[in-house]
Residue, then its C-alpha position, 0 to 999 in steps of 0.5 A: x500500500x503507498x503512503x501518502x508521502x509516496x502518493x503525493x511524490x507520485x501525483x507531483x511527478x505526473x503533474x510535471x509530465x501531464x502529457x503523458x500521465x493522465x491515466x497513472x495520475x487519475x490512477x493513484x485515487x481512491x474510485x469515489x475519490x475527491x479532487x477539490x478547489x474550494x475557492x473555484x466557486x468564487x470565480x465561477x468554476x466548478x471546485x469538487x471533481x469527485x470519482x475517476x471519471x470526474x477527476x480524469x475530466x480536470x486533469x485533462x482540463x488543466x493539460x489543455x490549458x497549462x503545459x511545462x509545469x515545474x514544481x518548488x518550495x515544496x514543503x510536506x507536514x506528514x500527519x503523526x497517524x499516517x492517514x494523510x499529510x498537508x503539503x506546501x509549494x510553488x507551481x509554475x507552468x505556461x498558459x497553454x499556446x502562449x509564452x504567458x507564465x502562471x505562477x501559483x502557490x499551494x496549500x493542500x490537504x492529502x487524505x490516504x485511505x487504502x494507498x489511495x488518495x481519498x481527498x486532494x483538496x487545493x488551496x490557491x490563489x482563484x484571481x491568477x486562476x481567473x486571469x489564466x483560464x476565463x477569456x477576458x479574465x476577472x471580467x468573465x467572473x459570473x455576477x452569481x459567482x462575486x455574490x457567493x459567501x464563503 
């Protein structure tokens, strides 16, 4: 069974090479699995991608919009019961058919149950995001969307 250690140094290098990795990455969660934004709903995207079709559906979302990713500042607070750990880093990619970086700084929760990752839960800055994948950035954030309580 993996670790969550282990599973995150999995799920780290698949993003780094997304071209050709979808179907091991969607591979290391749990078959009811979660991948989860929380703040994606602020700006009008959708936040919790639960089960492996769900979740292959986003990685494949975020390989055509994002390609070259490179990964630093990583930072791991393993959880004393090994049932999963808190992660801290830096991604830098470019925004798919331009020279335009997208620089982002992460907080993430990794829940393991059964050497699977069970819940993936991204805590990132959703106005970079905005600006990366709406059209018209910022201006493409649903009125809906700005009037949500967190």
């Amino acid at each position: 069974m993996s670790t969550a250690r282990e599973l995150l140094v999995e799920f780290f290098d698949c993003l780094r090479n997304l071209n050709t990795s979808v179907d091991r990455c969607v591979e290391l969660f749990a078959d009811d699995g979660v991948f989860e934004f929380p703040y994606l709903p602020t700006v009008g995207l959708d936040g919790r991608f639960q089960g492996k079709a769900e979740i292959r559906g986003v990685l494949e979302l975020i390989r055509s919009n994002f390609v070259s990713f490179t990964l630093s500042k990583i930072d791991i607070h393993e959880l004393k019961d090994g049932s999963g750990l808190f992660t801290e880093y830096h991604s830098e990619c470019f925004v798919g058919g331009t020279e335009r970086v997208y620089a982002q700084d992460y907080v993430s929760r990794l829940v393991v149950e059964n050497g699977k990752i069970k819940l993936l839960r991204e805590y990132l800055n959703v106005i970079l995001t905005a600006r990366a994948l709406l059209p018209n950035g910022l201006a493409d954030v649903p009125e809906s969307a700005l009037a949500m309580k967190g």
